[in-house]
GUVEXGU-861214 format. One record per residue: residue in one letter; y, z, x of N, C-alpha, C, O in turn. Coordinates in pm, whole numbers, plus 50000, padded with zeros to 5 digits. Each point is the difference from the previous one (the first is absolute). Layout:
REM GUVEXGU-861214
aYZXYZXYZXYZX...
***
This chain:
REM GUVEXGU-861214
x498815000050085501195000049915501255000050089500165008150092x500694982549876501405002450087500565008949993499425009449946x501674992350092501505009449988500254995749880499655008149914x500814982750046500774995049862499205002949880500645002149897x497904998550094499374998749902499215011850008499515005850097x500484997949711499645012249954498804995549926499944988449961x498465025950002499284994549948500644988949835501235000150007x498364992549879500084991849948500625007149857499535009349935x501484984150045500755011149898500144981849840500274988150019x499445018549872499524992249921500995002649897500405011649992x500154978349914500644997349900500394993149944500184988550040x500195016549813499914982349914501515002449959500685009849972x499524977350038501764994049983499974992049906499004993149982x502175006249930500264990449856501595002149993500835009050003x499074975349985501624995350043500174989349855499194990749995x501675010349906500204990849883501164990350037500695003050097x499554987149841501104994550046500474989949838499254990949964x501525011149988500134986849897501204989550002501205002549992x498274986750020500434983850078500544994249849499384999949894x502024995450136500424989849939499964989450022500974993350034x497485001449946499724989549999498744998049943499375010049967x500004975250007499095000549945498735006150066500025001450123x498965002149813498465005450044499474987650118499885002550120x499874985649826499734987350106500715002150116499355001050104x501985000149900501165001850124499565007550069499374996950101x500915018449849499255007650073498904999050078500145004350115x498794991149855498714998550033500354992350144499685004050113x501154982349848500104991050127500595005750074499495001250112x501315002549873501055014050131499025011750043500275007150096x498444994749820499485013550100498714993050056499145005050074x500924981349872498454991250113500044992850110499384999150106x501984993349812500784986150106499905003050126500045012349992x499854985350124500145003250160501245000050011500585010050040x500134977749922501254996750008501075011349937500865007150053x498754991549831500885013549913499615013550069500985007550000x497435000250082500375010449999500295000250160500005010950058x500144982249983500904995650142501275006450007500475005750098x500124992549772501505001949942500455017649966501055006349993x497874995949996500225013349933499445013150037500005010849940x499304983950226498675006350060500895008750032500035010149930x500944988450183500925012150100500755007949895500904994649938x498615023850030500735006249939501855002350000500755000749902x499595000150246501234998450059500434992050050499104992550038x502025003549995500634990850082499664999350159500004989350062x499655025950009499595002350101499004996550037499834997650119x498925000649764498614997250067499694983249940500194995749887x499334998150219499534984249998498344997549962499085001950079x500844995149832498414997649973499824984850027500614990749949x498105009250170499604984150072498764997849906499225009549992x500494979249938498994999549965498754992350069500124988649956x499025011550109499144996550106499004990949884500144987850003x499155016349926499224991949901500125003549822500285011649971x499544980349935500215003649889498784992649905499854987750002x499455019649930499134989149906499565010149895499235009650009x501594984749869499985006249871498854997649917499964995149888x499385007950164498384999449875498825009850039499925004450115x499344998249807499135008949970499324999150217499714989350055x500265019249989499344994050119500754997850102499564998650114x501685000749852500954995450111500305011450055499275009849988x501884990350082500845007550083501104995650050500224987950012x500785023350030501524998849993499935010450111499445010849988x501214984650127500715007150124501144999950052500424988650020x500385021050014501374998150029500165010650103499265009550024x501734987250025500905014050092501065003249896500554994449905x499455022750187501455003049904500545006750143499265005850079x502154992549939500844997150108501025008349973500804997649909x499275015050182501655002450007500505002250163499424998650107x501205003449875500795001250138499905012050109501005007250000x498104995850082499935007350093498925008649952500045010450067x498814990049829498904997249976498884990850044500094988350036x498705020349951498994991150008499564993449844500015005449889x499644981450150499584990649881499165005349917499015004450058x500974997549785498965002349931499624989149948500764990449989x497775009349963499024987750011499135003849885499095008350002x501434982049863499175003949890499594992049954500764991049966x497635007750006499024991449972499905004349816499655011449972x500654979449924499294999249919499064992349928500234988050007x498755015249926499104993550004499704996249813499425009249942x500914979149973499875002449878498225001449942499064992250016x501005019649922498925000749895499964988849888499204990650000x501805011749903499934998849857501554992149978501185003450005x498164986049972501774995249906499344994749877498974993649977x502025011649952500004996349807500894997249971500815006249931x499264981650126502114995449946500665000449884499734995049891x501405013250155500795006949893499375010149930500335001749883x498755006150172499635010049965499585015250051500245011249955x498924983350178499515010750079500054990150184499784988050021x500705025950108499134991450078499475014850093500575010749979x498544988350100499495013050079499784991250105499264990249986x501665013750183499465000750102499925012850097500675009549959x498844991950130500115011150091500514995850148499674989050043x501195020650043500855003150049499745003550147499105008450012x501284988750068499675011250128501004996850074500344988350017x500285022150037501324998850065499555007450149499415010650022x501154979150071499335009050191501424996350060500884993649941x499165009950149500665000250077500034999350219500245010050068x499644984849953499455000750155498855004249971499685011850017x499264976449921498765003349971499355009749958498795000550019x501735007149929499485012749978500495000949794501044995549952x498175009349994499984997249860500595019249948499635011750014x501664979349913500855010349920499825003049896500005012149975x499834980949946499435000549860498904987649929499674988850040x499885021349804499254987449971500255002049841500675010049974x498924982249912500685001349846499144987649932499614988850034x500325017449882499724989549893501224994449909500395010349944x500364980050013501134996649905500114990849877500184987949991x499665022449911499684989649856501405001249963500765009450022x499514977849908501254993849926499145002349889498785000950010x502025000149861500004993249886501194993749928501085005950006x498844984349935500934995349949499914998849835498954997949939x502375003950000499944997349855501414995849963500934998350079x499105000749831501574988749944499874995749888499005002449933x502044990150024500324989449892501274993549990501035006750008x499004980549975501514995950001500735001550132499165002250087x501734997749949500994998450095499835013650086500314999350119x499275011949833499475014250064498325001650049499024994749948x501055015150176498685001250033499855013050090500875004950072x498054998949912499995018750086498864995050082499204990949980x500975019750143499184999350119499725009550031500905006450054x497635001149933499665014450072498674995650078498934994249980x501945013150143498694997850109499995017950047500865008849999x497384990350047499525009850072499455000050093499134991550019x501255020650101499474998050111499215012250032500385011650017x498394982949986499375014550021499464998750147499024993250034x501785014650049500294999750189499235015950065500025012249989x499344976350081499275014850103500564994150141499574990050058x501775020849996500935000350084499515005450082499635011249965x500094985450170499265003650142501705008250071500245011850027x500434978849980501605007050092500745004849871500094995849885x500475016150192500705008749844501074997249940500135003749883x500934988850185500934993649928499334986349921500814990850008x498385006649943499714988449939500055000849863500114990149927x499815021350035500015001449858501674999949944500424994349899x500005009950153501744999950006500404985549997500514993849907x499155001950214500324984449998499014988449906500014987950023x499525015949913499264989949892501065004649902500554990549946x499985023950007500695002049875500844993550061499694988649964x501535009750133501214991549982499664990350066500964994350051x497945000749973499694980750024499734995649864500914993749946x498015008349987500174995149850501045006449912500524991949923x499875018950070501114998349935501344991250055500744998249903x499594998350167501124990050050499154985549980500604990849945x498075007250098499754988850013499634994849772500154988749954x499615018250000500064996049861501174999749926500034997049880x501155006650201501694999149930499754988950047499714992249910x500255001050244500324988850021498794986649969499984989350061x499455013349872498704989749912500444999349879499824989449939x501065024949976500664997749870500814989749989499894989949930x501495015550194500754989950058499714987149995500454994149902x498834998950187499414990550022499234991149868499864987849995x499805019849928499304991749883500804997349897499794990949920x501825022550076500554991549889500734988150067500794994949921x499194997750230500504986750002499444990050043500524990250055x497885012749911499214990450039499634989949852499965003249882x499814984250184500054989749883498624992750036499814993850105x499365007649804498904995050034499504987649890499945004449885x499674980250126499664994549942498484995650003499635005050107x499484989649848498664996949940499704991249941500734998449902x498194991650114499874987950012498544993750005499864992950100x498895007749810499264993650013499854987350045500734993149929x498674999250159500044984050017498544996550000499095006150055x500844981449862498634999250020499394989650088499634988849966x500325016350140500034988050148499075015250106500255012049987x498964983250086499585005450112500885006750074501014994950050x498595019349963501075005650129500224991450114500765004550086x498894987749926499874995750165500814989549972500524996650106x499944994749781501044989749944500955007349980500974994950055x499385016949884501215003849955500375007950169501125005049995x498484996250088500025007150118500634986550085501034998950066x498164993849909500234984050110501484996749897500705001150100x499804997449845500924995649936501175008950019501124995349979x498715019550066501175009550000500365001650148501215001350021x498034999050079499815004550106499484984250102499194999750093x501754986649838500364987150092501364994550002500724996849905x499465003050201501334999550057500714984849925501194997050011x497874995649921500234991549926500144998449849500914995249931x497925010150037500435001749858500865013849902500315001049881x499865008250245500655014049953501444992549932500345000549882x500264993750212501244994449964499934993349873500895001449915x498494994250074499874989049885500075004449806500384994749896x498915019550155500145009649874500575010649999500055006049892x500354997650182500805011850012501075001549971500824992650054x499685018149841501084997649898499535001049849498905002449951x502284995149995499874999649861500274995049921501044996250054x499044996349784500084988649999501584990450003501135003849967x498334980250097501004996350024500805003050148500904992250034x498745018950049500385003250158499204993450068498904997049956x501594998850186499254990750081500435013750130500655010349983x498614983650158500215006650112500364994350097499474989150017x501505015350080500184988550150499805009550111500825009250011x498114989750081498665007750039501494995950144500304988550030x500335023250027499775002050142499155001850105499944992050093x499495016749899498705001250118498765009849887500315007649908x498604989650129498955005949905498365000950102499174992150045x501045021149951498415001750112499425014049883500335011849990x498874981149950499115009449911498875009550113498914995750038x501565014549991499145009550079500685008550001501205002249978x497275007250073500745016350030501264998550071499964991250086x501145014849901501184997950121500624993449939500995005049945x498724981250036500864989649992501174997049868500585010449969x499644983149988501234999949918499884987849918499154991850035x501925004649814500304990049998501305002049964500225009649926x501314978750132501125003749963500574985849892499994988350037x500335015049869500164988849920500995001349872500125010749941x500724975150012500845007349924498944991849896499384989650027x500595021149799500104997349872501324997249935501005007049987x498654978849969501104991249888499724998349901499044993249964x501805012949961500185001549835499674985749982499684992250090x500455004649753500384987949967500904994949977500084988049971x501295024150039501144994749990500734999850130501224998850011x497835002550097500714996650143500445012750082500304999650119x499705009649818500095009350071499115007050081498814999749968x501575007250143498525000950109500035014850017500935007549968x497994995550082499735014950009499085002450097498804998349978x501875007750194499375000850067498655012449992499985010249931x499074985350154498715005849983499265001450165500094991950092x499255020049907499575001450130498775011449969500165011049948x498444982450107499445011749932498814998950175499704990750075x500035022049922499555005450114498715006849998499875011949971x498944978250066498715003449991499425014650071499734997650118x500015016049850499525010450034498765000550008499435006450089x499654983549772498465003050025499234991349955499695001649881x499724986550192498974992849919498925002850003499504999850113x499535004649759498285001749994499674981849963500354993449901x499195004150171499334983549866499885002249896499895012349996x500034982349868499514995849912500065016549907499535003349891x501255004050208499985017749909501375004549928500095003949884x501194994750231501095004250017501354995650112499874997550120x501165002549817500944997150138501205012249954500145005349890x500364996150190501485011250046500564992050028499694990350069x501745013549858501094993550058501525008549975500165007849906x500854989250194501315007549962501124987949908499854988950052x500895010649865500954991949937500745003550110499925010150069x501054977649943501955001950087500474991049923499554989849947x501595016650055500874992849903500654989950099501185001550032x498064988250018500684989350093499515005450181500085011850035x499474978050052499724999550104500705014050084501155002550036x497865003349972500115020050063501335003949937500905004950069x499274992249750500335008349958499655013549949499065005250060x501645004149814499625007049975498715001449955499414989549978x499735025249995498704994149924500065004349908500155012050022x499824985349825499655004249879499015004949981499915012049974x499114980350035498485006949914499214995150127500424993150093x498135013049883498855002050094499474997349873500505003049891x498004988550139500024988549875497545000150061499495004250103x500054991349811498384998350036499824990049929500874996749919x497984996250095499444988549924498415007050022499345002450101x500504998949794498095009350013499404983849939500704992349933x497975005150107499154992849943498825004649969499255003350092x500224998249742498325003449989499434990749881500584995449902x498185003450136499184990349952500035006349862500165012150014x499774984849870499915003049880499444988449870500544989349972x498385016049971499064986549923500204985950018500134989949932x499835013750193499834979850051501125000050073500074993850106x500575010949862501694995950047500545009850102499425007650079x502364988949886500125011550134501175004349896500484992949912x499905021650122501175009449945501155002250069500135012250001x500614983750046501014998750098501375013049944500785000749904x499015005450183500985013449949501125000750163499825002950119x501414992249788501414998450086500875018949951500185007449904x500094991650251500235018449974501364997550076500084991950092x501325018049852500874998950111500675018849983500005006449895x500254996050172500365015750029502014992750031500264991650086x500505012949845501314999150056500445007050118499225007850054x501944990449992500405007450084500995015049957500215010450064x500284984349786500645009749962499834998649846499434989949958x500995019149959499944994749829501034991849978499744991449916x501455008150135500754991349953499574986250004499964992849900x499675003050242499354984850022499005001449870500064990149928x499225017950036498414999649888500564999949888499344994249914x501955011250041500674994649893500814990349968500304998149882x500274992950236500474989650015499014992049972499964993549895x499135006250196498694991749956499394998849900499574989149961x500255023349972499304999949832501424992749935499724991449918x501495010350101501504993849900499554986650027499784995049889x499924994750223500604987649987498204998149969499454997850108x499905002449815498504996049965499114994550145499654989350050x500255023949977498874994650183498615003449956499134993650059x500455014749855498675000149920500044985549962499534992450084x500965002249800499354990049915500104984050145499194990950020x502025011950043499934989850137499045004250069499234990949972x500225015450094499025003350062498084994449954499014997750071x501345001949728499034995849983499894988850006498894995050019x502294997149968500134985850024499554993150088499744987950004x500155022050086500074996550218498354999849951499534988749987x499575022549987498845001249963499484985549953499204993250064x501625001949767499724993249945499664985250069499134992549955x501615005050149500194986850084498785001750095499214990550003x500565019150066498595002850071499004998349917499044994850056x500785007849824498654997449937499924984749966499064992350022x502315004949912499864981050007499324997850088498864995649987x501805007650148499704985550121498905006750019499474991050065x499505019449934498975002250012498694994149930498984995550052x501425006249785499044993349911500354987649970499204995249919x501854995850119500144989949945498794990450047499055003550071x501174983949875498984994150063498615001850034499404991350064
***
């Protein structure tokens, strides 16, 4: 046993939270990689790196959590159970310079209706180092203000297509035909530079149909094939960034379900955006991908 660590001290934690936003929203803000990317670091002081992420029964999610003149903490979770929009259970283990600080089990549940939705999760933690129990109460409590946060300005759209993942994937993610549909109806694109990869970027302006242009710059964070991509919005070549944005892909009765997610940068941009119709444009953008997919 180290210096730091006391025999194993055990307790169960329940943290509620209720989100103005819908139950679905929610859900995508506490699964998304992208969304809980956004909402991971309780404070401003601490930086959460995310090293791997894979949201399904089986997967696992690793990150650092980073502060300044500290050693790195290193938390592996691992999902049990997802029941979307309803329930999810993974378990937890938090180490530090190799050596293991804590460990927890963490069930969400979710319930809602309409434009409102509640979130109670439990953590039932068997804490090896003695400050850990302290720091789970104000890591999830800060980190579920800022997931409340976060979900009332996330805009998430949905999209059955009935085309092969691997067509609606080849069609989103080519440096040729992205341009071609991208937008909404009646907008065209004039593609500056475009390197679909991790890293890479595309900078390009969108033109109305009445001629007006609207610069665009969006900044690749994460490509899976045929699963998922990350990306940051700028409002114009290394401008500001608005929203942090996902494109999820899953196979669904033959077809594929294409779920477009964007987290704002602030509510005002998420209410600007809901004012000038970026939901029903957005489905439009959708709508043009499933054309050029199933046509023909």
């Amino acid at each position: 046993m180290t210096p730091q660590q006391q025999p194993g001290r055990f307790a169960t934690l329940t943290f509620a939270r209720d989100v103005a936003a819908p139950l679905s929203t929610l859900w995508q803000a506490w699964t998304a990689p992208a969304a809980r990317a956004v909402w991971a670091a309780p404070t401003p002081s601490v930086t959460v790196a995310f090293l791997e992420a894979d949201t399904r029964v089986g997967g696992r999610e690793v990150s650092l959590c980073k502060v300044a003149g500290q050693p790195d903490m290193r938390c592996e979770c691992g999902w049990l159970a997802l029941e979307p929009a309803a329930r999810s259970v993974n378990y937890e283990v938090v180490s530090a310079a190799g050596v293991t600080q804590s460990a927890a089990l963490v069930t969400a549940a979710f319930s809602g209706a309409g434009a409102g939705s509640r979130l109670v999760v439990t953590v039932q933690l068997s804490a090896l180092a003695a400050e850990m129990e302290d720091g789970y109460r104000q890591g999830f409590d800060a980190g579920l203000s800022n997931l409340a946060g976060a979900a009332e300005r996330t805009m998430v759209l949905e999209r059955v297509i009935k085309a092969p993942r691997s067509a609606v994937w080849g069609a989103w993610m080519n440096p040729q035909s992205l341009p071609q549909w991208w937008g909404p109806d009646g907008f065209s694109c004039r593609t500056q530079r475009i390197d679909l990869r991790q890293g890479g970027e595309w900078v390009f302006d969108m033109i109305a149909p009445d001629g007006t242009v609207f610069p665009n710059h969006h900044v690749y964070v994460e490509v899976r094939p045929e699963e998922r991509i990350a990306y940051g919005l700028l409002w114009g070549e290394n401008g500001p960034k608005h929203a942090d944005a996902w494109a999820a892909f899953d196979e669904q009765d033959g077809g594929t379900k294409v779920t477009l997610g964007m987290v704002f940068s602030t509510a005002a941009e998420y209410q600007a955006a809901k004012g000038f119709g970026a939901e029903e444009l957005g489905q439009q953008t959708l709508g043009k991908l499933e054309r050029r997919v199933t046509s023909g």
